[in-house]
C-alpha positions in Angstrom: 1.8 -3.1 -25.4 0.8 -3.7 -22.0 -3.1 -5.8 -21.4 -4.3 -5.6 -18.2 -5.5 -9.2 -19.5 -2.4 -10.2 -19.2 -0.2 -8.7 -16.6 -2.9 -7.9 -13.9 -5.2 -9.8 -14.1 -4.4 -13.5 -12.3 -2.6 -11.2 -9.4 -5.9 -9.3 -9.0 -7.9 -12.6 -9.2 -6.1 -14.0 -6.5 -6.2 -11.1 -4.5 -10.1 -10.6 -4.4 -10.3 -14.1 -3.9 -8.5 -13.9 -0.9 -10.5 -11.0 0.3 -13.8 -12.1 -0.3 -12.5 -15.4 1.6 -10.8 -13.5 4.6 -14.4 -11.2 4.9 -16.9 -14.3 4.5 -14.9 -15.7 7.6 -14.5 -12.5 10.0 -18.2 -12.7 10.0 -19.0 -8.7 11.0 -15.0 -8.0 12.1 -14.9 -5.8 8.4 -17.1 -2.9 9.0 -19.5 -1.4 6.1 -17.2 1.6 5.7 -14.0 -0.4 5.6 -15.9 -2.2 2.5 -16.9 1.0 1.0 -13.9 2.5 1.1 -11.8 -0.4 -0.2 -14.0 -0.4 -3.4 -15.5 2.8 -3.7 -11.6 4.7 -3.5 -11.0 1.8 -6.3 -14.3 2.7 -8.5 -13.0 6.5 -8.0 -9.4 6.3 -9.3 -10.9 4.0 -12.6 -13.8 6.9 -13.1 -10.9 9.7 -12.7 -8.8 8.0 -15.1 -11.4 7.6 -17.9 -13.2 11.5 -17.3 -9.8 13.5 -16.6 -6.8 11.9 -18.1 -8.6 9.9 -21.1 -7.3 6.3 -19.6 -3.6 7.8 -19.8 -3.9 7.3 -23.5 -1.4 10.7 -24.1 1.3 8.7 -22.0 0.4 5.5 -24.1 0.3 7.3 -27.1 3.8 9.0 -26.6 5.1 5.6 -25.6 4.5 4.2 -28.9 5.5 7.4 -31.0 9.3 6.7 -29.4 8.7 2.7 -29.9 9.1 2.6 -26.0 7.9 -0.4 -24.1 5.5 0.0 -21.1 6.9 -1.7 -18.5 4.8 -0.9 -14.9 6.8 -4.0 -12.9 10.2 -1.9 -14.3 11.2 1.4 -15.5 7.7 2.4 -15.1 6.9 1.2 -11.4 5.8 3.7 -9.0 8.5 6.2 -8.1 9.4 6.0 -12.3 11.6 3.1 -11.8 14.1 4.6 -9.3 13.7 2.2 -6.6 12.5 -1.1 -8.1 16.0 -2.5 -8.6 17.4 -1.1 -5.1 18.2 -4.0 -2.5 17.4 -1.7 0.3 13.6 -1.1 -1.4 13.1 -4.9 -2.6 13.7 -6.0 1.8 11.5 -2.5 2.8 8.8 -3.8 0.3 9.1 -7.4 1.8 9.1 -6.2 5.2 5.6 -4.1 4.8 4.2 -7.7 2.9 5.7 -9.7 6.2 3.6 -6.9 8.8 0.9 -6.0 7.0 -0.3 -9.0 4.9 1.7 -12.3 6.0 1.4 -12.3 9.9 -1.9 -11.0 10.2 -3.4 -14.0 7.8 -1.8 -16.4 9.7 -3.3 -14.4 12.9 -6.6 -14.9 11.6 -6.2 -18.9 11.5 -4.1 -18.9 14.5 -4.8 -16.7 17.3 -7.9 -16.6 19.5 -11.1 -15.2 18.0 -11.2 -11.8 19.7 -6.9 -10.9 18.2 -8.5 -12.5 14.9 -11.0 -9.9 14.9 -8.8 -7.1 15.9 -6.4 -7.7 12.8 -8.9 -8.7 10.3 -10.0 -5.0 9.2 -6.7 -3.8 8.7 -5.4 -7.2 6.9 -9.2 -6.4 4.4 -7.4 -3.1 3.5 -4.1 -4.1 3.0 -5.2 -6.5 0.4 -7.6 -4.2 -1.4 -4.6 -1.8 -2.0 -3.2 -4.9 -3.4 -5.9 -5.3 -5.8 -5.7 -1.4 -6.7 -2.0 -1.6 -7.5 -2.3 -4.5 -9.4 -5.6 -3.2 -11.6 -4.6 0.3 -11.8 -1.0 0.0 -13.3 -1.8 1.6 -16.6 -3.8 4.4 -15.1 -2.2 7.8 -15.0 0.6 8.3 -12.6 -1.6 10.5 -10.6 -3.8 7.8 -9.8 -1.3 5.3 -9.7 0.4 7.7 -6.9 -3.1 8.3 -4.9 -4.0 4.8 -4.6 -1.2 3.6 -1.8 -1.8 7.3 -0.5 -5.1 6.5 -0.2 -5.2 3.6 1.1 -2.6 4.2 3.5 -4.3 7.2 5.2 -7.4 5.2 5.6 -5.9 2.0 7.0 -3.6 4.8 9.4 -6.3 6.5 11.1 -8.9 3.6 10.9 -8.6 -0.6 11.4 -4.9 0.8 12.2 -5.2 2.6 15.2 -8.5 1.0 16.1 -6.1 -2.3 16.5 -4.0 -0.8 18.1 -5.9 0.9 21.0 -8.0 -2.3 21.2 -4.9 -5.0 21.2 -3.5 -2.8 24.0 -6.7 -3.0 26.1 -7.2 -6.6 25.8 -3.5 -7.0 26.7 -4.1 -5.5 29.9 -7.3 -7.9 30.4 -5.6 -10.8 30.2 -2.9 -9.7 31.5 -4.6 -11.0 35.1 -5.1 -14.4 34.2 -1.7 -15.1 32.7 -0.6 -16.9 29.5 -0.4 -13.2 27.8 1.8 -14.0 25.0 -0.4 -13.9 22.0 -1.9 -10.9 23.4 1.7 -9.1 24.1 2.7 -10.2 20.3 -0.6 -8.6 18.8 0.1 -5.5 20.9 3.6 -5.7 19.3 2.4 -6.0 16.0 -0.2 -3.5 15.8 2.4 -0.9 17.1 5.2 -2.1 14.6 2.9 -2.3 11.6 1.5 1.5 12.7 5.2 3.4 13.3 5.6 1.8 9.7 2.7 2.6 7.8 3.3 6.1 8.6 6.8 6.2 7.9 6.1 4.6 4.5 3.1 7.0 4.0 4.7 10.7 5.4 8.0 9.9 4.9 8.6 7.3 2.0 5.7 8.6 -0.2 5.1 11.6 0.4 8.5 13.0 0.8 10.7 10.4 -1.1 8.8 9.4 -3.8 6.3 11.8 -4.6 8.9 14.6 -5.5 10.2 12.1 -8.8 6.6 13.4 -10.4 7.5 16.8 -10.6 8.6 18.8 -13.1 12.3 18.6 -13.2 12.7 21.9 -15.0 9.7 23.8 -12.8 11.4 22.0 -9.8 14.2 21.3 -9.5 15.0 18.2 -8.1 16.9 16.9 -5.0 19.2 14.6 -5.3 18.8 11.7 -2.0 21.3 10.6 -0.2 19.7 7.0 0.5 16.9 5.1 -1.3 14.7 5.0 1.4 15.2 8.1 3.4 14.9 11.3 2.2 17.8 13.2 3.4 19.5 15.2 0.3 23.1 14.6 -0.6 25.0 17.9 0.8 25.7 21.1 -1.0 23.7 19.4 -4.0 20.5 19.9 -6.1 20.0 18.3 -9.4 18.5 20.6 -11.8 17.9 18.1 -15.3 
């Protein structure tokens, strides 16, 4: 039976830690609304799972009725399994940890001050949806779909495209002086990290995994080509 105890806790543990550490050093680079958002979208999606879906216990319930394991890390990950044991998912999920969690810490330690502040909102977000995912794995799959949704959107058209209009600008005042570099990677990086956030969010969640929720028999479902792209398989549509 799956404990949050367990299973999510250390991961969520190390994960706040690393928050709290990353905001106590950006001084005021992590706005009040990027900290309110981060925890207040979290306090939501525990609150909606105990008031509407009765902390999933119908799913939990049915799960032991067919002696069924819960598994959220297998058969039960996000996207009910279906891409969790793809190779082409496993780099695309390393990829987005590289962009949006690995570089940026090590920006924050080694680039000047001003790119450190640039990145550190959007690095604060990134590893609050961390926390959600890891906490929120027994919620409802709802919730469990909202929360990279959520956070997503936010990071998108906030610390996202703030970096990005601000690493640009910077770029361009340096660029006088010379040794421009740093400031040409962070412009790169804020760019790559922002075509791939929305990807991942309109096209990978929205459009690729989003649909494996639905009723099968209500609607009917397409059968995709790749595991990453939604493009149906031609002259096909799955109806199970």
């Amino acid at each position: 039976e799956y404990s949050f105890a367990s299973e999510g806790l250390l991961p969520c543990t190390i994960f706040a830690s690393l928050g709290y550490y990353v905001c106590v050093r950006s001084g005021d680079a992590v706005s009040n609304t990027d900290l309110i958002f981060s925890i207040g979208f979290l306090a939501y999606v525990f609150m909606a799972n105990a008031i509407t879906f009765d902390n999933n216990q119908l799913q939990f319930d049915q799960m032991k009725r067919q002696n069924k394991q819960f598994e959220p890390m297998g058969k039960h990950s996000l996207g009910r399994g279906q891409f969790v044991t793809q190779k082409s998912f496993l780099i695309y999920f390393g990829v987005s940890k590289i962009l949006g969690l690995l570089i940026p810490l090590v920006m924050i330690f080694a680039a000047p001050k001003e790119i450190a502040t640039m990145v550190t909102p959007s690095l604060m977000v990134v590893i609050a949806q961390a926390v959600a995912e890891q906490s929120t794995m027994g919620c409802h799959d709802v919730l469990r779909m909202a929360v990279p949704i959520g956070y997503s959107a936010y990071r998108l058209f906030g610390p996202l495209q703030t970096w990005t209009y601000d690493s640009y600008s910077l770029y361009l005042e340096q660029a006088a002086t010379g040794g421009t570099l740093v400031y040409a990677f962070n412009v790169g990086l804020a760019w790559v990290d922002l075509v791939f956030t929305a990807y991942n969010l309109f096209v990978f969640l929205i459009l690729r995994t989003m649909p494996l929720y639905f009723d099968k028999d209500e609607t009917p479902r397409v059968e995709m080509k790749y595991t990453l792209l939604p493009l149906p398989k031609k002259n096909k549509s799955k109806n199970v």
